[in-house]
LOTI-333639 format. One record per residue (C-alpha): residue in one letter; x, y, z. Coordinates in steps of 0.2 Angstrom, whole numbers, plus 5000, padded with zeros to 4 digits. Last residue first. Layout:
BEGIN
{type:A, c1:X, c2:Y, c3:Z}
...
//
This chain:
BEGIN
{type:X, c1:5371, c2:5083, c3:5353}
{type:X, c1:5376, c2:5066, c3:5358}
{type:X, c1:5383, c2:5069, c3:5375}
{type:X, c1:5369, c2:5082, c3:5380}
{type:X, c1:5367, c2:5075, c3:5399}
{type:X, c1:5365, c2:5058, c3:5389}
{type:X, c1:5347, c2:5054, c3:5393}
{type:X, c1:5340, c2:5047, c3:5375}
{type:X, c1:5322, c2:5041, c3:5376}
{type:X, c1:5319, c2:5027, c3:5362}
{type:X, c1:5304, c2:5027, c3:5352}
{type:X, c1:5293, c2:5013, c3:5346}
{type:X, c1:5276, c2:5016, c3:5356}
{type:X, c1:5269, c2:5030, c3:5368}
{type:X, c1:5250, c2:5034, c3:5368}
{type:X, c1:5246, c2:5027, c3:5383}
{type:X, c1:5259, c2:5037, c3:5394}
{type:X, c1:5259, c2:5028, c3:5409}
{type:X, c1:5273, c2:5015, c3:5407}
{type:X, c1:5285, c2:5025, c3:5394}
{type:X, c1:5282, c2:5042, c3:5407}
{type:X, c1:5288, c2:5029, c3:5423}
{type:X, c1:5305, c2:5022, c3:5412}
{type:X, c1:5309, c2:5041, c3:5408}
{type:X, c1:5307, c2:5044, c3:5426}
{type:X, c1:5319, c2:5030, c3:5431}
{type:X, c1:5332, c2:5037, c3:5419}
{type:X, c1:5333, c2:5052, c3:5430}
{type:X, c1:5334, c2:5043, c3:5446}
{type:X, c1:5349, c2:5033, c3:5437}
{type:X, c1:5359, c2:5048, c3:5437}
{type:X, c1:5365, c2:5058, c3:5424}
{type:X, c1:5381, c2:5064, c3:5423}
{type:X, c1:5385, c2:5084, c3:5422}
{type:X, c1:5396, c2:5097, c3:5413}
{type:X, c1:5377, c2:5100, c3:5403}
{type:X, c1:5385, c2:5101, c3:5386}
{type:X, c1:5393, c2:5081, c3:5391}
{type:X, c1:5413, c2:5081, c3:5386}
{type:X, c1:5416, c2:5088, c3:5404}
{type:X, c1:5405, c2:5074, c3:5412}
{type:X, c1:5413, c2:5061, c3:5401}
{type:X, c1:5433, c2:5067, c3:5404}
{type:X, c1:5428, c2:5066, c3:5425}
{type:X, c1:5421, c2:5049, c3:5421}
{type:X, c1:5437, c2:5043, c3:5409}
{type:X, c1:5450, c2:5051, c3:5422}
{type:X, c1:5442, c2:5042, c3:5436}
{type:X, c1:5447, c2:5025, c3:5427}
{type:X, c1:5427, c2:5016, c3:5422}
{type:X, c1:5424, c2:5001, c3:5436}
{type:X, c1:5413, c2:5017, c3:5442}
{type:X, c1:5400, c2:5014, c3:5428}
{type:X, c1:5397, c2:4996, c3:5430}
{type:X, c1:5394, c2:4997, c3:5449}
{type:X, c1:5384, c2:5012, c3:5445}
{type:X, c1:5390, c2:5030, c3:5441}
{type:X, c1:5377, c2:5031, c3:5426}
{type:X, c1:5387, c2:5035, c3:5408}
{type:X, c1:5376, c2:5039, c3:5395}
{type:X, c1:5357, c2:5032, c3:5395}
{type:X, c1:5347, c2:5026, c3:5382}
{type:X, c1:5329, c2:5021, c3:5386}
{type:X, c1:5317, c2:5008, c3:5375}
{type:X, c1:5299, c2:5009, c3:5369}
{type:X, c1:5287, c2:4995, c3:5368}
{type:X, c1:5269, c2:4998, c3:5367}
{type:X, c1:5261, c2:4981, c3:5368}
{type:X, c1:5243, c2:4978, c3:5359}
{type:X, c1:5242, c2:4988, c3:5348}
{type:X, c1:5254, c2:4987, c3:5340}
{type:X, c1:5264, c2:4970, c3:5343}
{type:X, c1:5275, c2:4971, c3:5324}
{type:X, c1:5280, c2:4988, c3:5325}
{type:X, c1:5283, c2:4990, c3:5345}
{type:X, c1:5294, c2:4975, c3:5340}
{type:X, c1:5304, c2:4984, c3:5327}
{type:X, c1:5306, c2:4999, c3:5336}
{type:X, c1:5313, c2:4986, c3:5350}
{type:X, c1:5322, c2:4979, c3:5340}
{type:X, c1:5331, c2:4993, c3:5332}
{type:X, c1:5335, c2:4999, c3:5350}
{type:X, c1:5343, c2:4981, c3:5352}
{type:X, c1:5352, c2:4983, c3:5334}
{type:X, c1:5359, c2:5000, c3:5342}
{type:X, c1:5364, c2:4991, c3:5356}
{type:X, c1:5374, c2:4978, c3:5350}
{type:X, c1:5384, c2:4989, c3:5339}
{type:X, c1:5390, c2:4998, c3:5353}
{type:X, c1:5392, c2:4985, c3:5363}
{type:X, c1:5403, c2:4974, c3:5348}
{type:X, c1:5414, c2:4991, c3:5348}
{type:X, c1:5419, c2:4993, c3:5366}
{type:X, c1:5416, c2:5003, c3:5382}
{type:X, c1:5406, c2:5018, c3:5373}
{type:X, c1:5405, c2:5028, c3:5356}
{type:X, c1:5396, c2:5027, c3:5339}
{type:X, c1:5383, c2:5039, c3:5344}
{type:X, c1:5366, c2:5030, c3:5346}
{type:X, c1:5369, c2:5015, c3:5352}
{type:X, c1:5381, c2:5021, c3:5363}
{type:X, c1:5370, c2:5031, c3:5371}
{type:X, c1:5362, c2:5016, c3:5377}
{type:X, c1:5350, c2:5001, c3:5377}
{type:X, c1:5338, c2:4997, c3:5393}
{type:X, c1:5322, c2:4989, c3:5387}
{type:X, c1:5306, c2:4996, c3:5391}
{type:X, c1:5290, c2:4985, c3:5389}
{type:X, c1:5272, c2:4989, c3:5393}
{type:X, c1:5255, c2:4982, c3:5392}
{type:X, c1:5243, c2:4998, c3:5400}
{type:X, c1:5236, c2:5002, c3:5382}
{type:X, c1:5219, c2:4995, c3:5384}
{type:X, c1:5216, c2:4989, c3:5400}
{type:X, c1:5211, c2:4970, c3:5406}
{type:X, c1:5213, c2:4966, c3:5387}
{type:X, c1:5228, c2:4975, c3:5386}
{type:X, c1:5235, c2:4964, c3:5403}
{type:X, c1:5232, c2:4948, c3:5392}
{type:X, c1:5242, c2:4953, c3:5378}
{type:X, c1:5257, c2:4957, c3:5390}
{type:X, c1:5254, c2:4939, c3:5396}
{type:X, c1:5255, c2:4932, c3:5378}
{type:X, c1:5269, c2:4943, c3:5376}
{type:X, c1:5279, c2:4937, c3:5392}
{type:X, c1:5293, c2:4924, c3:5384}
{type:X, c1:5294, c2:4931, c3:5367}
{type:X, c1:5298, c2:4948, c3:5377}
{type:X, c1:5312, c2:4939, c3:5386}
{type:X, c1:5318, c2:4930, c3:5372}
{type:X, c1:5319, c2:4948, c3:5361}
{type:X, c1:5328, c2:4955, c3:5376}
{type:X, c1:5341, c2:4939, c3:5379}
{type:X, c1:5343, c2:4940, c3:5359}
{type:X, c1:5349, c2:4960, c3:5358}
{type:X, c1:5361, c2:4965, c3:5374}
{type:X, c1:5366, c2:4949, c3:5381}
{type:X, c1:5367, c2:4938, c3:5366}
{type:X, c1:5373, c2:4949, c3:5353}
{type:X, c1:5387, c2:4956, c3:5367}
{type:X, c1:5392, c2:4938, c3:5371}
{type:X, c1:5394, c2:4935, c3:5353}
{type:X, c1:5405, c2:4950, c3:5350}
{type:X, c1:5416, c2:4950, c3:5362}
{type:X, c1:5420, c2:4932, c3:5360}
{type:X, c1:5424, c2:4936, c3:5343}
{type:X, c1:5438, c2:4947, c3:5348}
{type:X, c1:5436, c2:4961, c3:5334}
{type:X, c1:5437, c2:4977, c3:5342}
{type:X, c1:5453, c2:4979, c3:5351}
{type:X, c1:5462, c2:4979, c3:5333}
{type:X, c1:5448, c2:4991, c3:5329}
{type:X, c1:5455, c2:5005, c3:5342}
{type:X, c1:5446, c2:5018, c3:5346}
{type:X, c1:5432, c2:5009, c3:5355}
{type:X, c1:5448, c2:5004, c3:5366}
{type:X, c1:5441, c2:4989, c3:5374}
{type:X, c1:5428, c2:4986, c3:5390}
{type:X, c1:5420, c2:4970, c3:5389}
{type:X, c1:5400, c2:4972, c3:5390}
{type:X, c1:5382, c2:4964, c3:5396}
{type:X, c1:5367, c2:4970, c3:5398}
{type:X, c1:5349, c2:4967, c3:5408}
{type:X, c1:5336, c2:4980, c3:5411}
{type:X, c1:5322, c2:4971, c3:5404}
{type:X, c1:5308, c2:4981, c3:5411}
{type:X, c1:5291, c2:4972, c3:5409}
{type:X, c1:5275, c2:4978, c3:5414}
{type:X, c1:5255, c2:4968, c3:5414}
{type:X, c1:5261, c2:4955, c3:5421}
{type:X, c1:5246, c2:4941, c3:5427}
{type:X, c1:5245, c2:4925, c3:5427}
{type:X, c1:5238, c2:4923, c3:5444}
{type:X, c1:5252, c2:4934, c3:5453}
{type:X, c1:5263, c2:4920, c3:5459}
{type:X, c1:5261, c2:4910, c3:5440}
{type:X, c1:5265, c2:4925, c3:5431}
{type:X, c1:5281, c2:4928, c3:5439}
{type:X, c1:5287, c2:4908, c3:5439}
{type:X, c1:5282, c2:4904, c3:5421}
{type:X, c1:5292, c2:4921, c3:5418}
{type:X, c1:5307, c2:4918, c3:5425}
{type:X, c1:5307, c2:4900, c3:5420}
{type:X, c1:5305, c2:4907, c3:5400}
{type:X, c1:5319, c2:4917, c3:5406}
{type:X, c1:5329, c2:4903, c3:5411}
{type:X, c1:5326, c2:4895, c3:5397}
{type:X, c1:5332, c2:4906, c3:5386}
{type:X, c1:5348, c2:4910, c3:5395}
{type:X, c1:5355, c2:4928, c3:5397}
{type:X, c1:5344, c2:4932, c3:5410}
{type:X, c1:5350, c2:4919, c3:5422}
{type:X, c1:5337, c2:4918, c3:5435}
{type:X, c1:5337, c2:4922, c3:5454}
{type:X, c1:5317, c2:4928, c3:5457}
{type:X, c1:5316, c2:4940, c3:5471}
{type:X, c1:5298, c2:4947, c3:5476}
{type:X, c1:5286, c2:4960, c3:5482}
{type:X, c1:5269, c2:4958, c3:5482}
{type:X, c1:5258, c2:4974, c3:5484}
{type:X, c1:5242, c2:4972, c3:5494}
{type:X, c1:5223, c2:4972, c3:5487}
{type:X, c1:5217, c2:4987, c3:5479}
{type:X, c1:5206, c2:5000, c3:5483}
{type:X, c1:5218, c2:5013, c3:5480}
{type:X, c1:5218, c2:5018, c3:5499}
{type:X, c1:5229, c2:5006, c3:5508}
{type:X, c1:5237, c2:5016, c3:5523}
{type:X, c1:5255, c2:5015, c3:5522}
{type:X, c1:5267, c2:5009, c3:5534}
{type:X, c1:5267, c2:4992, c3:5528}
{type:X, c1:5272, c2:4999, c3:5511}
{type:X, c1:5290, c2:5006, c3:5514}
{type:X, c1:5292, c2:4989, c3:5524}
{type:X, c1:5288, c2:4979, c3:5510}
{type:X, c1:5297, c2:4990, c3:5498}
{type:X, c1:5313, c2:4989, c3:5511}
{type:X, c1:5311, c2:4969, c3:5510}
{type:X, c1:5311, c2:4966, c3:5493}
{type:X, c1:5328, c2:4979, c3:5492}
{type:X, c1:5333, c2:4967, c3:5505}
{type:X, c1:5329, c2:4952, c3:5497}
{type:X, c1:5340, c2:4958, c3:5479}
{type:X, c1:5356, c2:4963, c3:5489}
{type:X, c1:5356, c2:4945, c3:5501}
{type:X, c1:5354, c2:4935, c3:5484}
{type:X, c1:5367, c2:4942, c3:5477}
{type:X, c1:5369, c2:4931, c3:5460}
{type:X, c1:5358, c2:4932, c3:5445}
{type:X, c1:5343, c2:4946, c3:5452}
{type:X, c1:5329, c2:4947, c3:5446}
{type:X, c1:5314, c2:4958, c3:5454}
{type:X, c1:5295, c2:4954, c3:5454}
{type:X, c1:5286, c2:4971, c3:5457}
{type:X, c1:5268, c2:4971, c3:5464}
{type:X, c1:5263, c2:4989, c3:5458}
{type:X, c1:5259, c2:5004, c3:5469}
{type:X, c1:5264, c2:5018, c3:5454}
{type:X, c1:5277, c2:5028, c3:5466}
{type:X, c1:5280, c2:5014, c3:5477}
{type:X, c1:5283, c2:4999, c3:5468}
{type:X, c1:5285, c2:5004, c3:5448}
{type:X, c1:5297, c2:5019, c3:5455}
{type:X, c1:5307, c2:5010, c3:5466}
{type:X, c1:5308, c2:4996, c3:5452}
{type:X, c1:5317, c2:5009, c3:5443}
{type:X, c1:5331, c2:5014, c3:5455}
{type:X, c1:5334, c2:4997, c3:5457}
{type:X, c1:5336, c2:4991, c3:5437}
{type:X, c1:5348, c2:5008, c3:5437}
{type:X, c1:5361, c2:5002, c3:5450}
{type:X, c1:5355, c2:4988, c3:5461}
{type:X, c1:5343, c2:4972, c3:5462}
{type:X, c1:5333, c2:4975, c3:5445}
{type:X, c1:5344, c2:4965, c3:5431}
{type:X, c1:5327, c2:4962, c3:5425}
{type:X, c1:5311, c2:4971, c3:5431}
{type:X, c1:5294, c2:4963, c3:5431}
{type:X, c1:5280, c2:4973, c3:5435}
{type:X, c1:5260, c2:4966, c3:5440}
{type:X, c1:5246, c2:4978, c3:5441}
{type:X, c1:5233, c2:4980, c3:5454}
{type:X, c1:5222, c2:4965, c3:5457}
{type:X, c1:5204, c2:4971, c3:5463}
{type:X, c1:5198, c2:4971, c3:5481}
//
C-alpha cells in the first residue's frame, strides 16, 4: 500500500481547529496530527472518535491506515514548534504534506477606545501569537512541505487562521486587529517567496460561537448577527470547507477567504 497524506493542525482539539481536522481526517482520509496545549482528555477523544469513525470503514483508496495523533506542544514558543514538528514528521517517516496553523491569541478591550489599546503587553503577546508563532511554524515544516511537492506537485499546503478583523478595522482589541492583518500579509508574502512549491493561503472568519466567541456578552453576539447582511453567524463547519478547497485546489496561492456572513461588505 502507499502512504497517504500527512496533516498537521494547530490549536486543532476544539472549536474551529476541530471542525477542520474533521474534514482533513474523514472527508479527505489524511493521517492528522492534532495539537493541543492543555486538555489532554479533549484532544485524545477527538483522536479516538476518528479512529473509531475509520475502523468501521472498509479501506478502498489503496492506502495504508490513517494515524491519528495528539501532540501537547506550546504553539507559541519556537522551540516547541520545532518539537512539534520534529515529533510529526518523525511518526509519519518525514512526511507532512498539510499544515493548518490554527492558533491565536487575544485580550478583549474596547476597540473603540485607544486609551484601551495601548497596553504593551497586548500588543506583544498578540505579535507573537498571531504573526511570529505562524511564521516559526512554517520555517519549521517548509523543508517538509518541499518534500510533499516533490511527491505531488501542488499538494504542499498551509492555511493560517487570521480574521475579519484583519480586514475591517474592528474585533476584541486594537493590537488583534493589527496583528492579523500583518499575519494575512505574511502569508501573501510567504505564498510569494515559496511559489511553487508551497501554496499558502489563509481564512478569515467573523465571530464563530466557540469557546472564545461565547466568552463575548450576549448582547455583543446578538448585535454581530444583526450587524452581519446575512442576520447570521458563521459556523465553524463553514470555514472548514474554505480550509478543504485551499488544500485541494492546486491552483490556489496568496489569498485570504473571508467568511464574515457579509460583515465587511
Amino acid at each position: 500500500m502507499s502512504s497517504r497524506k500527512v496533516a498537521l493542525v494547530t490549536a486543532g482539539s476544539a472549536g474551529l481547529g476541530a471542525a477542520i481536522a474533521k474534514v482533513l481526517a474523514l472527508d479527505l482520509g489524511m493521517s492528522v496530527t492534532i495539537n493541543y496545549s492543555n486538555n489532554a482528555t479533549r484532544a485524545e477523544a477527538l483522536v479516538a472518535k476518528f479512529r473509531e469513525a475509520h475502523a468501521s470503514r472498509p479501506v478502498k483508496d489503496g492506502l495504508d491506515m490513517p494515524v491519528f495523533r495528539a501532540i501537547k506542544a506550546d504553539i507559541f514558543s519556537k522551540d516547541e514548534i520545532r518539537r512539534l514538528v520534529s515529533e510529526t514528521t518523525d511518526a509519519s517517516g518525514g512526511r507532512l504534506d498539510v499544515v493548518i496553523s490554527n492558533a491565536g491569541w487575544t485580550q478583549i478591550r474596547n476597540f473603540s477606545d485607544l486609551d484601551d489599546g495601548i497596553f504593551e503587553d497586548d500588543w506583544d503577546r498578540c505579535y507573537n501569537s498571531n504573526v511570529k508563532s505562524h511564521l516559526w511554524l512554517f520555517h519549521a515544516a517548509r523543508k517538509h512541505l518541499e518534500e510533499a511537492n516533490e511527491r505531488e506537485k501542488g499538494s504542499a499546503v498551509f492555511v493560517s487562521t487570521a480574521s475579519i478583523a484583519g480586514v475591517k478595522p474592528s474585533g476584541s482589541s486594537l493590537p488583534y486587529a493589527v496583528s492579523k492583518a500583518a499575519q494575512i500579509h505574511l502569508m501573501k508574502s510567504l505564498a510569494s517567496i515559496c511559489a511553487p512549491s508551497i501554496r499558502v493561503n489563509s481564512v478569515s472568519p467573523g465571530l464563530l460561537l466557540t469557546e472564545w466567541g461565547l466568552s463575548f456578552p450576549p448582547e455583543k453576539i446578538a448585535e454581530a448577527k444583526e450587524t452581519n447582511k446575512l442576520k447570521t453567524i458563521a459556523t465553524v463547519e463553514d470555514v472548514a470547507e474554505h480550509v478543504r478547497a485551499f488544500v485541494v485546489s492546486n491552483s490556489v496561492t496568496g489569498q485570504n477567504s473571508i467568511i464574515d456572513a457579509g460583515l465587511s461588505l
